[in-house]
N, C-alpha and C positions, 0 to 999 in steps of 0.2 A: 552564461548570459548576464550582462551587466545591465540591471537596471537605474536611468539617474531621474532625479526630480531635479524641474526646475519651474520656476515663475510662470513661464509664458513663452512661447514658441518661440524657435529659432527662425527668423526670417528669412536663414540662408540656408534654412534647412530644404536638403535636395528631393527626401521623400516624408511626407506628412500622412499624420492619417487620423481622423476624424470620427469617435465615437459617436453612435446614432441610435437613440432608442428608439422605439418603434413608432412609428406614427409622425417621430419630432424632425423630418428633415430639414423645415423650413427653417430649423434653428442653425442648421449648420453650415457654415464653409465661407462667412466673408464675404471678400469680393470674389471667389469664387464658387458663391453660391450657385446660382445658375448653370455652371459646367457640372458639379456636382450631381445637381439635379436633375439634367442629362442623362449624366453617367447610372446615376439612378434607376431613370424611366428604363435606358436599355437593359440594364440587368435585371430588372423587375427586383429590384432593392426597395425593402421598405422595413427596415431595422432587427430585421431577426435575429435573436440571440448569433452568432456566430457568422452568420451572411458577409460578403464582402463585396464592393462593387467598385472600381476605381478608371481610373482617365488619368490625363500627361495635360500638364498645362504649361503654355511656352511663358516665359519671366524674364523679362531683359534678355533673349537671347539664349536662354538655355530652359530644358525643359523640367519641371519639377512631378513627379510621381504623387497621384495625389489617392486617397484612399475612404473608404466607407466602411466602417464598422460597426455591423448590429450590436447592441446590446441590448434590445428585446425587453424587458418591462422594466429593465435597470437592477431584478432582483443580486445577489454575491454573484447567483449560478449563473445567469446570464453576461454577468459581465465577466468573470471569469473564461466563461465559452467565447466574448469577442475578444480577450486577451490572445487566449491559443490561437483562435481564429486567425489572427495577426501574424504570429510566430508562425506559424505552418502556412502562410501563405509566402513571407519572404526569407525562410530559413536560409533555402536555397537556393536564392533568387539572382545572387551577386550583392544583392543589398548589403551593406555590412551598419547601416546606422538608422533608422525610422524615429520621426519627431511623434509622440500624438498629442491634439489637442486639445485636451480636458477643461480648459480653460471656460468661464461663467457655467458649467455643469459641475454634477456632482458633489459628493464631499469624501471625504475619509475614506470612509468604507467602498464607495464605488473606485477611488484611484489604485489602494490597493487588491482591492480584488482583480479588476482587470490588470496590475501585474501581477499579481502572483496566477493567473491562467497563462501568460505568455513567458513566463521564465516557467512554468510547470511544461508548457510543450515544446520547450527547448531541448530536450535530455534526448541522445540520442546513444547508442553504442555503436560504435563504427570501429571499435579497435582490430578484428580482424579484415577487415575491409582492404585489401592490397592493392587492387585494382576500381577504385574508386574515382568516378570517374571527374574532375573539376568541378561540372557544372552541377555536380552531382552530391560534391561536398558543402557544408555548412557556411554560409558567409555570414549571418547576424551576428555581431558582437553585442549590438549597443540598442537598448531602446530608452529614449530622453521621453518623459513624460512632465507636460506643462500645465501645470494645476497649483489653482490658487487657494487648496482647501487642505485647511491646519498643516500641521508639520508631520509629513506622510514617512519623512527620513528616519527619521528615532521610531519607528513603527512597524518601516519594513523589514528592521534587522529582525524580527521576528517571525514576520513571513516568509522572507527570504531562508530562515532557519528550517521551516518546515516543509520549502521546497528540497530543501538539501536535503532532508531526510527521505522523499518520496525519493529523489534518483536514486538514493545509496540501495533503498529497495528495487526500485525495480532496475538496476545494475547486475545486484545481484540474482532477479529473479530468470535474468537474461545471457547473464555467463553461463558456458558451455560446461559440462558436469568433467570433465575433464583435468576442466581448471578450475572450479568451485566444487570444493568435497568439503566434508568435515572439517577437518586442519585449514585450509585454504578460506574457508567460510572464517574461523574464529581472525586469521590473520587479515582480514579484509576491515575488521570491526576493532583492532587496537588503535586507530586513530580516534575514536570513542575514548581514548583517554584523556588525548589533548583536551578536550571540551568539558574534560572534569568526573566523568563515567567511571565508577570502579569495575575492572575487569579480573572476574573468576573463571579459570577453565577447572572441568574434570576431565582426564583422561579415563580410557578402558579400567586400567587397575583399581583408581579409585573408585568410578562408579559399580565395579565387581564387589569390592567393599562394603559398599552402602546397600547391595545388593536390588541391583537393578537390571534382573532378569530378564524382562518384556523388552527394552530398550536394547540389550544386549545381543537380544533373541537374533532380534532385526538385523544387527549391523554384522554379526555374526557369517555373513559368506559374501563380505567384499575384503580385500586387501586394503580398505582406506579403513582406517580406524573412527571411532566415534566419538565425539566430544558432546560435552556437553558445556554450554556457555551463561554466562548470568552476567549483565550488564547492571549495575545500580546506580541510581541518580540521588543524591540526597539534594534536593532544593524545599525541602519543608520541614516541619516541626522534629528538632534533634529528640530519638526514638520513639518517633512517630512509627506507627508498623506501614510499613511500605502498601502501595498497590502492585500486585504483579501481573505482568502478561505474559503467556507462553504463547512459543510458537514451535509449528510443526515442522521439523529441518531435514526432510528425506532427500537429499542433495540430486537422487537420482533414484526413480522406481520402477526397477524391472517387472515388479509384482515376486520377485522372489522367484522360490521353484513355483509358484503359482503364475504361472510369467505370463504377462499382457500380452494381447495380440501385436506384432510387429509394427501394423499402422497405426502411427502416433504416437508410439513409443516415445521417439526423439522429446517431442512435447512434453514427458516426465522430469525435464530438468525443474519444471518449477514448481516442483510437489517440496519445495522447501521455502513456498510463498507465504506461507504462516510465520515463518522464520525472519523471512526477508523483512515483512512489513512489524514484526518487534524489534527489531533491528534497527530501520532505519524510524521508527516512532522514537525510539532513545534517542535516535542523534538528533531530531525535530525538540524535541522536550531539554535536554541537554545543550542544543544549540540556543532558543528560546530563552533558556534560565528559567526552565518552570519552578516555580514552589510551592512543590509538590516531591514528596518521596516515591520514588516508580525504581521497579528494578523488571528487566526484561531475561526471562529465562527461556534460552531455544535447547533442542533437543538435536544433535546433527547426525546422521547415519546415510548410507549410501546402501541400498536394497538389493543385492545383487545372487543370482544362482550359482551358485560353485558347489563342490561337493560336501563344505562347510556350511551350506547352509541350512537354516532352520525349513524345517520340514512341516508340512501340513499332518494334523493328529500329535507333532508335540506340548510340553505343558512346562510352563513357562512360573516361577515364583517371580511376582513383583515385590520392589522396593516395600510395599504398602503390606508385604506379607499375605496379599491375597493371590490367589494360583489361575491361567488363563488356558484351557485349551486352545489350543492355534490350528483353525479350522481353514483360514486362508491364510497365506504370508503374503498376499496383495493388500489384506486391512492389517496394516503394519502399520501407518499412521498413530491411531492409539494405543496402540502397545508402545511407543515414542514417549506419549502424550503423560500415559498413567505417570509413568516412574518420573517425568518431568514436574508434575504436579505434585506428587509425595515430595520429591525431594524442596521443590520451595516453598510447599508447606511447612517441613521442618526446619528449613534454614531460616525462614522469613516473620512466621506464625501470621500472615496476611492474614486480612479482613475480607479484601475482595480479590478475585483471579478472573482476568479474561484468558482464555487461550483463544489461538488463529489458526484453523489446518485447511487446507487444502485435501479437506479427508473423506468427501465420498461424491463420487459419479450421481450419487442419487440427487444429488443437490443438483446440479446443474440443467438435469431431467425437470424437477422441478422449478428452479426460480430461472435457470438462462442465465445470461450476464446480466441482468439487471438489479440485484440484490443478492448479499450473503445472508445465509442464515442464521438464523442465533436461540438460542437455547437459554436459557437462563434457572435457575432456582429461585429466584427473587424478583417479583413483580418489581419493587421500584430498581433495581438495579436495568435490568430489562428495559424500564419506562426511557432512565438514563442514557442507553445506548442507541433506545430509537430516534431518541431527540438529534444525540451528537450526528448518527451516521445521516438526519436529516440535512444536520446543518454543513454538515463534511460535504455531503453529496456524495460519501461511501455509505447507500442505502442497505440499511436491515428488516430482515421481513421474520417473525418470531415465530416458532415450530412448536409443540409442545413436547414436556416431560411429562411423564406419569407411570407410576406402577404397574401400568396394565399390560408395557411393552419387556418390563424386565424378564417373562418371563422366556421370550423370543431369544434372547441370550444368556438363558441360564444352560450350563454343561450340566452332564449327569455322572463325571469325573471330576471336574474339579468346580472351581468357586465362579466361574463364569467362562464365554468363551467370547472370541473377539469378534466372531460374525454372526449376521442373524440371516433370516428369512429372506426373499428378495425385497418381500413387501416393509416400506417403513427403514429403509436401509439410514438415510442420514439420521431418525430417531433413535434407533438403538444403536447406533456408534456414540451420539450424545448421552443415552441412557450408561452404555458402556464408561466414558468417562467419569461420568458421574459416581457412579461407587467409590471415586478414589479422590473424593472430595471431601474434605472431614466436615462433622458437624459444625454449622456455627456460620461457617465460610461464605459471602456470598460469590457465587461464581456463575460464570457465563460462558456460551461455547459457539463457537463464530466459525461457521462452516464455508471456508469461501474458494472453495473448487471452481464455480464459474467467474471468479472475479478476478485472481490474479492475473491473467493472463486474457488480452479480447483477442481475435484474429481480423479485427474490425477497429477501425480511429472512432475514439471514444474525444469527450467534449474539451478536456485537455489532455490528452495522449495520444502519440500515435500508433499502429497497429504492434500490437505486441505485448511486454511485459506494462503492469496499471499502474503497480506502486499502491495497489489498495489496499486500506487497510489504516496506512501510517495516519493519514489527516483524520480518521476518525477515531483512532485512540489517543492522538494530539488534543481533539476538540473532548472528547470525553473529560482527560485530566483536564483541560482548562475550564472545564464546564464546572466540573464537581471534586475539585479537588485541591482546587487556588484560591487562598481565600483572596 
């Protein structure tokens, strides 16, 4: 999607459309106020976030598409939701060009927000689509936006950057496990060089080496081998210690010999949404030119049952030197997770660690799609992340840690074990990571099983993969991390 600024409307422009906060119609549309207003009363439009109401007006003979767009109290979020709104009404319309006119509204901040919602609900995957039908494929190219507030051009290579990042996630959250495994996943993410990304892989061997067990355990009964990846950004103080994010990269989760029930299975492709959204938060941060040092470490493995695989009752050595009974191979996620966090602790010596998994059903039982959860050891880091995912609009809702639950996943064989009770399920996976967290560290743990993936059009997405995740650890580092 190509977005352009310009001064002030194209008078030969064929399709227009007209931003309306709520309540302000009588501010909008000209000489063709009045048709507007019409068009209005029939649609019972009166500026809601994302509402749209439109009418044809004849102009010298040919007819012009004229359009209504809520933007609701005028907050980011709002104008962001009449951004999309826009996009998802003429993606696939024939339209190939829409004027809007911003013009004596707004400033800055409302121009780009409402583009960056309408190049956010632009992303679509249609690559296996063969029989696609014309009216059915994408005609939007172009949206011209006409505003006379500061110089929005030099501002939105920035947003524009962290749009790019959410598609690259939710791309990948959306390719077939077939064709996105381990291997396939790291080769998706070497264009992260171009933009300046230092790219580390490990293979099997080495991470046998460094001895990472639990991780191993996992990938241990597919034919796709396991990688492990670390993307680093230096845009801040040279050895400065880095921030790092993990994410959880199970490309595909049968549940192991502990094997899900068949319905919904399919839907396990994007149990490597943790993955997805550090991934494409580096190419947003990287695109951007944060300065700021981030390096993003995923964990990739593919869960599958063969007669190689890791089996329920074995016992597993972590990288960390601590021992795991494996009581389910469907809570496989943190056994990924541990030896990803040992290893970039020793590689990095960070101060702070986010991880992202997509790592327990319980979460979703609890929050729904409306929020991920998040875990923390540190009040103001915690405080840090609710702010960001507020202003992201990828909301966090904060669970507790506490001693009281570790003892729900202590083994009576070895140093702990990877599942607990039914009761308290996404705490003591949290609790679980946490041992493999060294002192000192502040870290966090963002549980977002119901977030990657909606079955339902969200405010800029439509039904499908979310891409959450990336804009809230984008706004994070730019929050607290640039000076």
């Amino acid at each position: 999607m190509d977005i352009q600024f310009v001064a002030q409307i194209d008078a030969s422009a064929d399709v227009v459309a007209f931003p309306v906060r709520k309540g302000a119609l009588a501010d909008v549309g000209g000489a063709n106020g009045a048709l507007l207003a019409a068009a209005a009363g029939q649609a019972r439009f009166e500026g809601a976030a994302g509402a749209i109401a439109e009418t044809t007006a004849i102009d010298g003979g040919r007819a012009r598409r004229l359009l209504l767009v809520g933007i609701g109290e005028g907050t980011r979020h709002d104008l962001e939701r009449g951004g999309a709104a826009l996009t998802g009404r003429l993606l696939t319309s024939g339209v190939q060009s829409v004027h809007v006119d911003f013009a004596g509204q707004g400033d800055e901040e409302d121009v780009l927000s409402f583009a960056m919602g309408a190049k956010l609900r632009a992303w679509r995957l249609d690559t296996y689509r063969t029989r696609l039908a014309d009216n059915a494929k994408p005609s939007l190219k172009t949206i011209v936006i006409a505003s006379a507030a500061g110089d929005v051009v030099e501002r939105w290579a920035g947003y524009s950057a962290v749009a790019d990042g959410v598609a690259l996630t939710q791309t990948l959250v959306a390719e077939p496990p077939n064709l996105l495994y381990p291997e396939s996943f790291v080769e998706r993410c070497q264009h992260l060089a171009d933009l300046g990304v230092e790219i580390e892989v490990l293979d099997e061997r080495q991470m046998k080496a460094l001895g990472m067990g639990a991780l191993l355990g996992v990938a241990q009964g597919s034919v796709r081998p396991p990688r492990l990846l670390a993307m680093r950004w230096n845009g801040g103080a040279e050895g400065e210690a880095p921030l790092v994010f993990i994410g959880k990269g199970v490309t595909f989760d049968t549940g192991g010999i502990s094997l899900k029930p068949g319905a919904g299975m399919d839907m396990m492709k994007w149990d490597m949404g943790g993955a997805g959204a550090v991934a494409g938060a580096m190419k947003a941060i990287a695109g951007r030119k944060a300065k700021a040092n981030v390096v993003g470490v995923v964990g990739l493995v593919e869960n599958m049952p063969d007669g190689n695989a890791q089996r329920p009752g074995d016992i597993v050595k972590t990288m960390s030197g601590q021992t795991v009974e494996v009581l389910n191979t469907d809570a496989e996620g943190r056994l990924v997770l541990c030896d990803a966090i040992s290893w970039a602790q020793k590689q990095y010596a960070p101060k702070v660690i986010v991880d992202l998994a997509t790592l327990t059903g319980a979460m979703v039982i609890s929050l729904g799609h409306e929020y991920a959860g998040m875990f923390a050891n540190d009040d103001g880091l915690a405080a840090k992340l609710l702010d960001a995912g507020l202003a992201s609009n990828d909301k966090l809702w904060r669970f507790p840690l506490s001693p009281a639950y570790d003892k729900l996943i202590d083994s009576p064989i070895a140093d702990i074990k990877n599942i607990g009770p039914r009761e308290a399920g996404s705490i003591t996976a949290a609790q679980f990571l946490k041992r493999f967290v060294d002192e000192g560290v502040q870290w966090a743990h963002l549980d977002i099983a119901g977030m990657a993936w909606h079955d339902k059009e969200g405010p800029t997405y439509a039904k499908g993969a979310t891409g959450y995740g990336v804009r809230l650890l984008d706004q994070f580092v730019a929050d607290n991390f640039e000076g």
